[in-house]
N, C-alpha and C positions, 0 to 999 in steps of 0.2 A: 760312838757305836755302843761302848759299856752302858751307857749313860740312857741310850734309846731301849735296851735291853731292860735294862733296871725298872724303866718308866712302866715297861709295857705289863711287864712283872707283877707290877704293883697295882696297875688297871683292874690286869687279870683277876689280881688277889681280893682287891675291891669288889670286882661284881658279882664274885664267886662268893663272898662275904654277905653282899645282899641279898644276894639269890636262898641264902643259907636262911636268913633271917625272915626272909618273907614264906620261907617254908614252914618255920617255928611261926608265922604268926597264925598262918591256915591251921597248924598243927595244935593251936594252942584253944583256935575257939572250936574243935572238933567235939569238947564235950558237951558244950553249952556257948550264949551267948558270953560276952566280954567287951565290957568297956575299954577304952584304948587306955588307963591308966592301970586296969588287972592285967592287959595284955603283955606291956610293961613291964608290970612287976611278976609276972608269969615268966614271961621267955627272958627277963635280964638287961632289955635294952631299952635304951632311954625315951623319955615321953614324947620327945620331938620326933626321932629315930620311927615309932613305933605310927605317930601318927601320921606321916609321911606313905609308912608303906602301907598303912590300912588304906589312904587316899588313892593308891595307885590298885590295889586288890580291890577295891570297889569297884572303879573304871571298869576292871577286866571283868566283874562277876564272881568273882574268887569267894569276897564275902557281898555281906547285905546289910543294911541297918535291921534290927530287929525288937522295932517298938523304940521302948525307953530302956532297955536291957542291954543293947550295946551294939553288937556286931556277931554278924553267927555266917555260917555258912552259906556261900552263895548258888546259883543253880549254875555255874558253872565247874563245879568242883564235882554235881550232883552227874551233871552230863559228861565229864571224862569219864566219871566210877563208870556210868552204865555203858560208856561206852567198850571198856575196857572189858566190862562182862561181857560186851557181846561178841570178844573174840574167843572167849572161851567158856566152858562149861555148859549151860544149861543151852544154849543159843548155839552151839557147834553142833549138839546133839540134834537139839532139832529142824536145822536149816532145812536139810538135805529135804526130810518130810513136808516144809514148808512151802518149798521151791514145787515138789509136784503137788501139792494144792493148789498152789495157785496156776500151775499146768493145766491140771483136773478145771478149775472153775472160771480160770480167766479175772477173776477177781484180786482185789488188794487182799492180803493176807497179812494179820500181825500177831506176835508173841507180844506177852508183855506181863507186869508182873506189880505187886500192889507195892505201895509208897505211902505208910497213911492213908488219907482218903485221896488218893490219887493212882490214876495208872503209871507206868515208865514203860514204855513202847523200846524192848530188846533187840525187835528185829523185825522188819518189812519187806516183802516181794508185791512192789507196787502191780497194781491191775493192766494187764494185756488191752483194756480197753481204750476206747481215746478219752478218757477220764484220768483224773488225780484226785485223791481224798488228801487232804492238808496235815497229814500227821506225820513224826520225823523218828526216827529210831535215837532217844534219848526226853525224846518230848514225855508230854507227861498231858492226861485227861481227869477227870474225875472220873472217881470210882463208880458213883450214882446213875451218869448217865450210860456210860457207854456199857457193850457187850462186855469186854472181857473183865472189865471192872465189875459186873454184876456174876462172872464166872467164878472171878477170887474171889467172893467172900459168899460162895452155897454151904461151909461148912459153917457159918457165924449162927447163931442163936438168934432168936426173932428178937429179942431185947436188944443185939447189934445191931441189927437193920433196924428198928427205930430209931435208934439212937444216929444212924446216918443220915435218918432220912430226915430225924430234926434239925442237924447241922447243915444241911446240903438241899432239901429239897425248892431251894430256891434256882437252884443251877437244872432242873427239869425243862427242857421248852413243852411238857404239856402237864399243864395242871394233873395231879395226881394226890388222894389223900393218903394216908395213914393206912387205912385198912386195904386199899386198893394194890399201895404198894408192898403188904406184906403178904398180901394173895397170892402177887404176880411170883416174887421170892419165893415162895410156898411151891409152886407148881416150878419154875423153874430147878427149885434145889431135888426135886420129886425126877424129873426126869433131865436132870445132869446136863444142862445146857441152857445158856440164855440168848436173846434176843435185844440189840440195838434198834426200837422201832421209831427212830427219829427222835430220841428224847435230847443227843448232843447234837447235831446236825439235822433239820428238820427231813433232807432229802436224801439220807443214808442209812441205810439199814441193816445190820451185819449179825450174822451164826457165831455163836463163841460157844465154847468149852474149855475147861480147866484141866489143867496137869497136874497130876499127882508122882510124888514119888513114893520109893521102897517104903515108908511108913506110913503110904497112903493120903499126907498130905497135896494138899493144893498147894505147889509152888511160882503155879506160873498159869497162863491162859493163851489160847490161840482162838482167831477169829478168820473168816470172812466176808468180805465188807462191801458192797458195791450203791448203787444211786436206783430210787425208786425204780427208774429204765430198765435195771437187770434183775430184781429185786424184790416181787411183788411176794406175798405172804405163801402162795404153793410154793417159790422158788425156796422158800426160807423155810418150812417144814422138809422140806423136800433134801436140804443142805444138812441138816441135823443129824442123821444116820452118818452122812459123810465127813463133818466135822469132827463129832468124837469118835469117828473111827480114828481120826491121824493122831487124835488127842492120845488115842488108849494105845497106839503105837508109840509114841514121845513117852510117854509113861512107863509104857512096860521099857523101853531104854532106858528111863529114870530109876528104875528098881521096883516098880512095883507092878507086883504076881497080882494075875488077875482070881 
């Protein structure tokens, strides 16, 4: 019976051991990429040791290879963080408002917030319709295409938006130049909201506006979203007044006086 004790003891102490170790190894490439022999000599554990649990945090997503640089962080480390934010803070505040938008329009509704040149979708009150739009609360879009991705960055200088639109304008489904799309930015950033007109999704079209907080920054963005059916361009001028009204309400709860 000592003896079954003792065994179990030391199981315990083992897995609670690895568990320890494969936290230090997420922990270790948090700053940058890391080959499995700096990872090693980073957290203290041995090369065999290290490269074993790099092989199991891959499976899971934890980490990722990253080039010829080593191992960096994976998008499932990226999708707990966001998920975790969306129990709290910026995503608590503005549920409540999101839920009666999406009352108000019957539409998908999302919060979401920049990543790089990427979106991360906080939080979703999917569409009352008999439709589904393919997006997930921790997913992630381009900045380029979509509405709230063109909402987060109205404060950027037009040298930023070329500069995205040379990295990305491949990811457009409709041809667009250079000066076409610093127009479109131009009038958008002029009257504080932008438009999805099928450039991620050819047959989706969605109202965005951006959040700001007490120091008047753009923190975040809300949209609504629906399928050419519900959707046409009066419905979408027409959503614009109604969208950053909810916006300038999440806002003024964020801190900032109008």
């Amino acid at each position: 019976m000592t003896n079954s004790i003792g065994k179990e003891n030391t199981k315990k102490a083992l897995t609670s051991q690895t568990l320890l170790r494969g936290l230090d190894v997420v922990e270790a490439v948090a700053d940058g990429p890391l080959s499995i022999s700096d990872i090693a000599q980073k957290t203290g554990i041995t090369y065999g040791t290290a490269h074993r649990i790099v092989s199991v945090l891959l499976q899971r997503h934890y980490l990722k290879p990253d080039g010829g640089k080593g191992y960096s962080l994976g998008r499932k480390v990226l999708e707990l963080g966001f998920m975790a934010f969306h129990q709290t803070g910026l995503t608590r505040i503005s549920h409540p408002f999101l839920e009666q938008l999406a009352r108000d329009t019957l539409d998908t509704v999302h919060l979401a917030r920049i990543e790089g040149d990427s979106v991360i979708y906080l939080d979703k009150i999917s569409s009352q319709r008999s439709l589904e739009i393919s997006s997930r609360i921790g997913g992630r879009k381009p900045l380029i295409s979509t509405g709230v991705g063109k909402a987060l960055m109205l404060d950027w200088t037009e040298k930023e938006w070329a500069e995205l639109y040379h990295r990305d304008a491949s990811l457009l489904r409709e041809k667009t130049t250079l000066a076409q799309w610093l127009d479109l930015m131009r009038g958008y950033a002029q009257g504080s909201y932008t438009f999805d007109l099928g450039e991620d999704v050819h047959a989706i079209r969605c109202v965005a506006a951006p959040l700001r907080d007490g120091s008047r920054k753009i923190v975040a963005a809300i949209s609504v979203s629906s399928t050419l059916e519900y959707m046409d361009a009066e419905r979408m001028h027409a959503l614009i007044p109604v969208v950053k009204g909810v916006a300038a309400q999440i806002s003024a709860e964020l801190g900032m006086r109008a």
